[in-house]
N, C-alpha and C positions, 0 to 999 in steps of 0.2 A: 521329544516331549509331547504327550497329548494335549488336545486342543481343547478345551470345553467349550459348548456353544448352546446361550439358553435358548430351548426349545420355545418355538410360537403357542402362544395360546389354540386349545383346541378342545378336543373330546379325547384325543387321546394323552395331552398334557393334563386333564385335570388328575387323574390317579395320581400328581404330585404335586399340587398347591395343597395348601394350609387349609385342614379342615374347616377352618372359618369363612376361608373365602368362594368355600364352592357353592355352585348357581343353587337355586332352589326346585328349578326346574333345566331341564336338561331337551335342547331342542332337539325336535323330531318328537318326544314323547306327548305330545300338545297339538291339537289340530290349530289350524288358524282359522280365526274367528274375528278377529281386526285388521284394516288395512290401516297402515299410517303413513300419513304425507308428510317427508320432513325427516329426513333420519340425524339431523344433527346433535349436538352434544346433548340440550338442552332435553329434547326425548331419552336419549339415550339416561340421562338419569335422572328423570321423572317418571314421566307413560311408564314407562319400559320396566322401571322400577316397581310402579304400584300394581303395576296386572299381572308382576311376574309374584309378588308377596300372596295379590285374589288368586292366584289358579293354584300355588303351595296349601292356600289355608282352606279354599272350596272347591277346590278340581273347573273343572269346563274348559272347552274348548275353545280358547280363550289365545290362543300364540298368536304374537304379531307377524305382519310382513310388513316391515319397511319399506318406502319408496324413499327415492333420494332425488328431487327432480333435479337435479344437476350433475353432484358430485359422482362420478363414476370410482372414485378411490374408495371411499368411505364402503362401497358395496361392495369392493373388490377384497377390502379389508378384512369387512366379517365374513365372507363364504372363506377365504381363506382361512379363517378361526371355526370355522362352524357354524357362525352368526352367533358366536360367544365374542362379548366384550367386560371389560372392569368398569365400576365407579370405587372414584377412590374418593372418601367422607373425609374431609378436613377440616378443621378449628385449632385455637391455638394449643389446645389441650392435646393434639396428637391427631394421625391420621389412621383410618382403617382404610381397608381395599377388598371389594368383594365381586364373582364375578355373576352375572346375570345373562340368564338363560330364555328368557322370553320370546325372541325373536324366531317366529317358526320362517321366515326366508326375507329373501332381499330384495328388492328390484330397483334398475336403471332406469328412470321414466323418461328421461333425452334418449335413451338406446332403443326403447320399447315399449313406449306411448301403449298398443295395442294390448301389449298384456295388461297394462294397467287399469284399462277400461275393462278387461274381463274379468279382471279382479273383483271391479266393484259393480260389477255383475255378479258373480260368484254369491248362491244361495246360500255355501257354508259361511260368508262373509254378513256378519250382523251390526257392525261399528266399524264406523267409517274415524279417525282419529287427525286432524293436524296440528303442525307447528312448522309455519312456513314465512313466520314473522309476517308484517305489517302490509309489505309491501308485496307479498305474493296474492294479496287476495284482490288487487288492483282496484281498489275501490280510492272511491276522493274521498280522503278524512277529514274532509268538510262538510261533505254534502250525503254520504255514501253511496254515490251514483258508480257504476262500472266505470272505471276506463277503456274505453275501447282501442286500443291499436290496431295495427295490421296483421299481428299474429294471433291475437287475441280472436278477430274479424274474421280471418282465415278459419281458427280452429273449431267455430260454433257454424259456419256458411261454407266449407265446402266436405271435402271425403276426406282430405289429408289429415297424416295424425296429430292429432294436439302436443301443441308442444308449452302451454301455457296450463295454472294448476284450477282457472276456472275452468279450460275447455275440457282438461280430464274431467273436471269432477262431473260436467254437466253430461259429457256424453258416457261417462259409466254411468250415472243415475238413468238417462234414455234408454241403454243398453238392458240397466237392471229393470227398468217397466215394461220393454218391450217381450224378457222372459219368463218375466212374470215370477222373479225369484223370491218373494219376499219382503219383509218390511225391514227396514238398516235406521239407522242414528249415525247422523255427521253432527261430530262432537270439534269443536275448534276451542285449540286449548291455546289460543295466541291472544296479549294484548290487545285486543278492539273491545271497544263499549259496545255490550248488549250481543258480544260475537256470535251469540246462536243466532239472532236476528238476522246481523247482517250475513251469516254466511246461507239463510233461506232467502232476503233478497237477492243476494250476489247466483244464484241459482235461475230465481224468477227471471231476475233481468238480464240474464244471460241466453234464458229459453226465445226470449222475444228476440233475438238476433238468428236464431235459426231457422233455416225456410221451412214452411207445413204448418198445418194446426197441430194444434198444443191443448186442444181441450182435452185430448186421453192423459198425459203427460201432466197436465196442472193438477187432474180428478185423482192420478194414482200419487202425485205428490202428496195431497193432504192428505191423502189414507196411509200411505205406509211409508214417510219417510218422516224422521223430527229432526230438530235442529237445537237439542240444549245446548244452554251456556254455561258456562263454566273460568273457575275461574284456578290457574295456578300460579304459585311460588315456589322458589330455590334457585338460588343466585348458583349459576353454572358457568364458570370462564369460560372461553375458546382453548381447547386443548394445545399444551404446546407442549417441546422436547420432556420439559421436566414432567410433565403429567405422565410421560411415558415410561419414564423415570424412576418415577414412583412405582406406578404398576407393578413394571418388574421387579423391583427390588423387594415389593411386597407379596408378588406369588412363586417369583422364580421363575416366569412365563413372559414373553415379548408379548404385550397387547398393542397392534398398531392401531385400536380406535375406544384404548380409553381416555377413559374423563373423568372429572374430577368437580369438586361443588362442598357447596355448607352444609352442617347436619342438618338446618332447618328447613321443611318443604312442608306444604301445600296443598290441597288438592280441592276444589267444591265444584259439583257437577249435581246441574238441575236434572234427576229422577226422572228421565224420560228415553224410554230405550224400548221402541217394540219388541224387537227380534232379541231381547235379552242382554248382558253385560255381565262381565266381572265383579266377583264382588268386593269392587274397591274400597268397601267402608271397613272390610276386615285391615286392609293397607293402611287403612287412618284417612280415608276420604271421607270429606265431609257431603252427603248427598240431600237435597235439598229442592223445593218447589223452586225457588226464586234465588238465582247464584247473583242477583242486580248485585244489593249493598257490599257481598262483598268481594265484587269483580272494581264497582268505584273504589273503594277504600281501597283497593290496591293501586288500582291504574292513579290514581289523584294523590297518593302517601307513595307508598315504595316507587313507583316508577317514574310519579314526578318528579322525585327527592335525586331519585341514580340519576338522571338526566341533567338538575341541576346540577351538582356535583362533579359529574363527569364535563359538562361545559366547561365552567368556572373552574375545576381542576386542570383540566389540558392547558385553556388560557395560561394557567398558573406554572405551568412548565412540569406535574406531578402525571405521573406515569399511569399508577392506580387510586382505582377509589380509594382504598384505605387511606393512603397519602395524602388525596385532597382535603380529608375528612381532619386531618390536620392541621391544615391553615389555621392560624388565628381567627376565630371569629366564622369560620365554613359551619362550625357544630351549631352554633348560636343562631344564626342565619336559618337554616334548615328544621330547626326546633320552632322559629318564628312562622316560618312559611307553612308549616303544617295548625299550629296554634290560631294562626292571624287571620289564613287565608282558604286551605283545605279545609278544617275543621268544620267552618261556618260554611261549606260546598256540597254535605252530602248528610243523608243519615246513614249514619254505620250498623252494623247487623246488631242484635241484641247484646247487650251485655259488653260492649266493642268499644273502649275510649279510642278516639282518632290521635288524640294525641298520644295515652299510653303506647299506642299501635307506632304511631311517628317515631317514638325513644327506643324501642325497640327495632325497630330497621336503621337506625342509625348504628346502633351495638353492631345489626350484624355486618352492616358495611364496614366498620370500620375495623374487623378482624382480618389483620395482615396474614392470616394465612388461604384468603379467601383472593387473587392478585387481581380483580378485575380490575381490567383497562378500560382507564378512562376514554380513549379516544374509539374501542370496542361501543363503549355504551352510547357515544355519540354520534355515532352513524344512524342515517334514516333521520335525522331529526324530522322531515317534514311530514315523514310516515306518523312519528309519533308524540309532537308537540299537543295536536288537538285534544288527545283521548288523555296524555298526561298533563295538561298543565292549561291550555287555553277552554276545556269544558269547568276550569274549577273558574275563573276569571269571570266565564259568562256568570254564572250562576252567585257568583261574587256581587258583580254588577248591575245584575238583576235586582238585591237586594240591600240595592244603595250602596254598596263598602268599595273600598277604594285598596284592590288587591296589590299591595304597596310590590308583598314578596314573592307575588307569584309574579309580575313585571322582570323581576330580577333575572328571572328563568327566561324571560324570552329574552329579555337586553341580551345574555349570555351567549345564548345561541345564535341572533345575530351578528354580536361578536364574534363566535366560534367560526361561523360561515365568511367572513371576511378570508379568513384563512392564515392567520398569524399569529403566534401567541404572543405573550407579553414580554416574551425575551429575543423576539425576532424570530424565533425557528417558525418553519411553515407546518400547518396544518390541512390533516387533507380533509377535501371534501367530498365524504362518501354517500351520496343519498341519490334517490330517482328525479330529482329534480334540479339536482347540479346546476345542469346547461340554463335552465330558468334564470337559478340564482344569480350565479356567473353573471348575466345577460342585465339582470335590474340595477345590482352593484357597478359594472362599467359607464350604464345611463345616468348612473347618480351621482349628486353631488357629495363631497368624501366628506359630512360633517354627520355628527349621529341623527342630526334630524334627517338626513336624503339618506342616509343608510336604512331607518326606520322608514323611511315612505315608500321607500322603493321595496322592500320586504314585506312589508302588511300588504302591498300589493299581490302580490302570490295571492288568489283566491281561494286555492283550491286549497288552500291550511287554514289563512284567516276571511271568516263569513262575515260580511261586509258590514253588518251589523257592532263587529268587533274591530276592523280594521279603520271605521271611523269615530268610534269612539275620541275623544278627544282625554278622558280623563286616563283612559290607558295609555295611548299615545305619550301622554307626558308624562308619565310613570317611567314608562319605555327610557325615552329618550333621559330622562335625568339619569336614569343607570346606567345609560348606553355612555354618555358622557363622561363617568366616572371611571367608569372602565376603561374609556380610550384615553382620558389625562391622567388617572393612576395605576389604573390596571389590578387586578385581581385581590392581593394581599392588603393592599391597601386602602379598596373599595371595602372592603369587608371591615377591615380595623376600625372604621370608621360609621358603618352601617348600624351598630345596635346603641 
């Protein structure tokens, strides 16, 4: 009996997927003209997405190369496809799968640091692109000072190759002034308030740790390098078995690096780009002087909201968002927290209800065909408490009000960080500050008030301005207590 065995996605598999699902652009036929730091899921069906839709509808030499600063599979993946991978479009309405061709090459940046700096050296290279989450750009999301370490210290103060994504960037930006290649845009498509900012200071303050003057270096920085902000959306799970699953059964093709996400996405990117850009607005990018109002309305609405949720879900012993989004009393809570407390923390872009904006990311959260994990979205808490939920607080409190629901969200996380849920099973704790935590929680006394005092003490999350507060504090600690006498389902029931 013959054996049949579905072929790997490729260049020479595509002459048999489904006319629908073939790339728009087909790699090799595209120069590259972006580098991007970050090859994971959430590029992979975003970025990757809208520049491959601008180079179908306007031509340019416009292909990416992915860098992966870590994962050496993920690259080993796409060379062995081509650098073709699928996104597969999911709602409860049914799923598509299509595959995308963008990617004009790959790179291992732990195998070969050195190409990477030649990359962003590389004249042909005019957009510099990342998504490296929160905590790759090493800044304190308190203050946004660098972190310095040892490898950090190493990579900017001696020859050796960088193996951290400031020291790349800063010695390919050195690399690209000393050849004088041209002017680039580092575009950071990652949750940080004002991230074009911070990723031009995270630049500056990284130049001051390297030995030599830096006046050539500061002069060619103003002139030919930008740093817009930008702001994106589309809820992307972490790829598992069934996403693979899917793929195949949707092309007839084994893709070992696709993904999968909601129909709804995003994209606003401040109009600053010397050496040129894609034209993403034909993809449905929104391009803009000023990406502020609506990088806050997200970081302060959608990402504060997944964060609480995803807490207060885990506690609650529910797997995914959609589930948590179930509790009695989770919708109602979440509705209040944006109305109560967000709302009155920002102006939203023109024409923009904070609240219409709220009911609407609750809809899409709570589409079960969308599985993200709750304990997925609760990792990094310390990375990203400040930008989602302690800058709407301040701003709260600035203006006299008494952020009942946005307390609710740090009670939560404190709880979370305990490490237990409310059925006994352990939770882990994933974040760069673990050992801190660890360290404050065994010092303290086990009541929610020494849980609370020992936590606010972290500086490098809460600005000391906030950590003594006393009207938060009690905010805190009355949730913190309900949570540890009743726990989740019942704090809630009780709460509106």
């Amino acid at each position: 009996m013959a054996v049949t065995t579905t072929p790997l996605l490729g260049l020479s598999s595509l002459s048999r997927l489904p006319a629908r699902s073939h790339p728009l652009v087909r790699p090799g036929d595209v120069r590259a003209g972006i580098v991007h730091l970050g090859l994971g899921a959430f590029h992979r069906a975003h970025q990757a997405v809208y520049t491959e839709e601008a180079i179908a509808a306007a031509g340019g030499d416009w292909g990416i190369i992915g860098v992966a600063p870590r994962s050496a599979q993920i690259v080993a993946d796409l060379w062995a496809q081509d650098r073709l991978f699928s996104v597969t479009t999911m709602s409860g309405e049914g799923a598509g799968t299509r595959v995308v061709g963008s990617l004009a090459g790959v790179r291992h940046a732990a195998a070969d640091p050195g190409a990477v700096v030649a990359l962003l050296a590389d004249p042909t290279v005019r957009v510099v692109t990342l998504t490296i989450t929160e905590k790759g750009y090493r800044l304190d999301p308190s203050t946004g000072r660098l972190t310095v370490d040892a490898d950090l210290r190493a990579d900017l103060s001696t020859d050796r190759a960088p193996v951290t994504i400031p020291g790349l960037l800063l010695r390919g930006l050195l690399a690209r002034c000393r050849a004088d290649a041209g002017p680039i845009a580092v575009l950071s498509c990652d949750n940080l308030p004002s991230n074009g900012r911070r990723v031009r200071s995270l630049v500056e303050q990284a130049r001051e740790l390297v030995p030599g003057d830096s006046t050539g270096f500061g002069e060619w920085l103003g002139a030919s390098v930008t740093f817009p902000g930008s702001m994106v959306d589309r809820i992307v799970p972490a790829s598992t078995p069934a996403t693979l699953e899917l793929a195949a059964a949707a092309l007839g093709a084994r893709d070992l690096a696709a993904v999968h996400g909601e129909p709804y996405r995003q994209w606003v990117i401040e109009d600053r780009f010397p050496g040129g850009r894609p034209a993403w607005e034909l993809a449905g990018a929104v391009l803009t002087d000023d990406a502020g109002p609506w990088e806050r309305l997200k970081l302060r609405t959608l990402n504060g909201v997944h964060s609480a949720v995803a807490y207060l879900g885990a506690l609650a012993g529910r797997e995914t968002i959609a589930a948590a989004l179930e509790i009695p009393g989770m919708r109602a809570a979440m509705t209040r927290f944006v109305a109560e407390d967000v709302a009155g923390s920002l102006d939203p872009p023109p024409g923009v209800s904070v609240v219409g904006y709220g009911a609407s990311v609750l809809d899409r959260f709570a589409d079960p065909a969308i599985a993200h994990r709750t304990r997925q979205v609760a990792m990094d808490g310390t990375q990203k408490l400040p930008q989602r939920v302690l800058h709407t607080i301040i701003d709260r409190r600035a203006a006299g009000a008494s952020p009942r629901w946005a307390a609710l969200v740090v009670a939560a996380w404190m709880r979370y960080v305990q490490g237990t849920a409310d059925d006994g099973q352990a939770l882990p704790l994933d974040d760069p500050l673990a050992d801190r935590i660890r360290e404050r929680l065994a010092a303290a006394q086990s009541t929610p008030a020494g849980v609370a005092e020992a936590l606010f003490g972290l500086d490098t999350v809460f600005p000391a301005a906030l950590a003594t507060d006393e009207t938060v504090r009690a905010l805190v600690v009355e949730w913190l207590t309900a949570l540890d006498k009743h726990g989740v389902e019942a704090t809630l029931a009780g709460a509106a």
